[in-house]
C-alpha positions in Angstrom: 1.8 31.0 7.7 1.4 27.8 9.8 1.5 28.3 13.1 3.8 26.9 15.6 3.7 23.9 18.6 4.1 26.7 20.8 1.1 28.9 19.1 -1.0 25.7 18.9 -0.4 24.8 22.5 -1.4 28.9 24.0 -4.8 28.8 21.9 -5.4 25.1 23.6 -4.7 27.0 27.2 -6.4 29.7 26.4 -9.4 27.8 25.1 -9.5 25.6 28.0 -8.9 28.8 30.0 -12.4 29.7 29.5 -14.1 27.4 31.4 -13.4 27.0 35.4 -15.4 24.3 36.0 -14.2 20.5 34.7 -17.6 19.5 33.4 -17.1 22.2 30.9 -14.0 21.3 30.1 -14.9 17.1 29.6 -17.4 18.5 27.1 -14.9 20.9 25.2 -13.0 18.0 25.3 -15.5 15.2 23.5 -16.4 18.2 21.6 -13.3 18.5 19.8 -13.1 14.4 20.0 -16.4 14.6 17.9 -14.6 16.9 15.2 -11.9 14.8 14.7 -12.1 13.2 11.1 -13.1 9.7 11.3 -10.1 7.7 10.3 -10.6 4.9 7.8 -11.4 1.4 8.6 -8.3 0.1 7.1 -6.0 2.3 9.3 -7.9 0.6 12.2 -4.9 -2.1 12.8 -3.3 -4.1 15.4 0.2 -2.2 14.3 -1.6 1.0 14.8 -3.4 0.4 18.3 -1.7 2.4 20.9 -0.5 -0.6 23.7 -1.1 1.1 27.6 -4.4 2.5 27.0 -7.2 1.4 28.3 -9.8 2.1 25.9 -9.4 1.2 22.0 -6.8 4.1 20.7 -5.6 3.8 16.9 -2.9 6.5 15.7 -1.9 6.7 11.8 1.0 8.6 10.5 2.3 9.7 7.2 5.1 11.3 6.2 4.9 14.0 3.0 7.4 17.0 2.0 9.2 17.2 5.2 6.2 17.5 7.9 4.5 14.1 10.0 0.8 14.4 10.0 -0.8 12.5 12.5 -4.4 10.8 12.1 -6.6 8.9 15.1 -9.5 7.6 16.5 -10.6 6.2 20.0 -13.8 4.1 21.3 -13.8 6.2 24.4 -15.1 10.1 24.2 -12.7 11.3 26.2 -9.5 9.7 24.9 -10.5 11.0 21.2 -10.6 14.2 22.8 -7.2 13.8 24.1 -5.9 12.3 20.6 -7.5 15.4 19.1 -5.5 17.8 20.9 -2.5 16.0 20.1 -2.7 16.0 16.5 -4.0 19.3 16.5 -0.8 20.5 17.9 1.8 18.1 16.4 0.5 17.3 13.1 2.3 19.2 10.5 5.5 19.9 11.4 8.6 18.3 11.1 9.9 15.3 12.9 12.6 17.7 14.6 10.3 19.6 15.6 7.8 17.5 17.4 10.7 15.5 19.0 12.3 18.6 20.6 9.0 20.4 21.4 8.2 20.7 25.1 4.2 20.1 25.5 3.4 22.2 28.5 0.1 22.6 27.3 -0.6 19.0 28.9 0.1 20.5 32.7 -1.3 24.0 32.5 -4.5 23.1 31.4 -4.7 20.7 33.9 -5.2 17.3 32.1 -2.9 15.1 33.8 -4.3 15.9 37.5 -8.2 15.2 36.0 -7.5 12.2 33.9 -7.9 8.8 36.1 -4.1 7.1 36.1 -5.0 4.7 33.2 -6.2 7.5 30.9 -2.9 9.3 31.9 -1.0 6.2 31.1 -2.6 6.4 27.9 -1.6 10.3 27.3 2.0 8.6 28.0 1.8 5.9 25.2 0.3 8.3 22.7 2.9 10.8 23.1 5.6 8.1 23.0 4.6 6.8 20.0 3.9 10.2 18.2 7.3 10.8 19.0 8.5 7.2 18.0 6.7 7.6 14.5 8.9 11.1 14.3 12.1 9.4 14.8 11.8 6.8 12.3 10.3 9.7 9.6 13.6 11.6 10.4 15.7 8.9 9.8 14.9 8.4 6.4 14.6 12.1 5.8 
């Protein structure tokens, strides 16, 4: 059984939860940055750089039996991390889904308040266009 936004987003807090100190939670976060699957160098486009960020952020999304699965890279550690955790949670469900989910997970682990403004700006433009990429998959389904 696949687990939920909601499931995805309490293992994230809980994860993070672990670790009271923000150094420890910068390296969980390049860690899971590092595990990210590489994404090819023909998905590294103009059309699928993320505009607002700051560093280099490429986000790649296909659409197969019903569910929007998500695929990205960054040049920056921390902004893969960041991508990382947002495909983790929103890739593979369906474009309903990801447009009414509410990710809370963003503001209890405490991203937003460590991130400098352009990195949060960044968070802004990925979401946005995860959630534009879910709107034009739900139109054609």
């Amino acid at each position: 059984m696949d687990k939920t936004i909601n499931e995805k987003q309490d293992e994230i807090i809980e994860e993070f939860s672990a670790f009271e100190d923000w150094m420890d939670k910068y390296a969980l976060l390049i860690e899971l940055g590092n595990s990210l699957q590489p994404l090819d160098e023909k998905s590294k486009t103009e059309n699928n750089l993320i505009e607002g960020c700051q560093s280099r952020v490429w986000l790649n999304a296909e659409y197969a039996d019903g569910k929007v699965c998500f695929r990205g890279e960054s040049d920056a550690v921390i902004v893969k991390g960041i991508i990382s955790l947002l495909i983790n949670v929103l890739s593979g469900h369906s474009p309903q889904q990801i447009l009414d989910c509410d990710l809370y997970f963003i503001d209890r682990i405490g991203l937003k308040e460590h991130l400098s403004p352009t990195r949060s700006n960044g968070l802004v433009a990925m979401l946005k266009q995860m959630r534009m990429y879910a709107l034009a998959f739900q139109s054609k389904g």
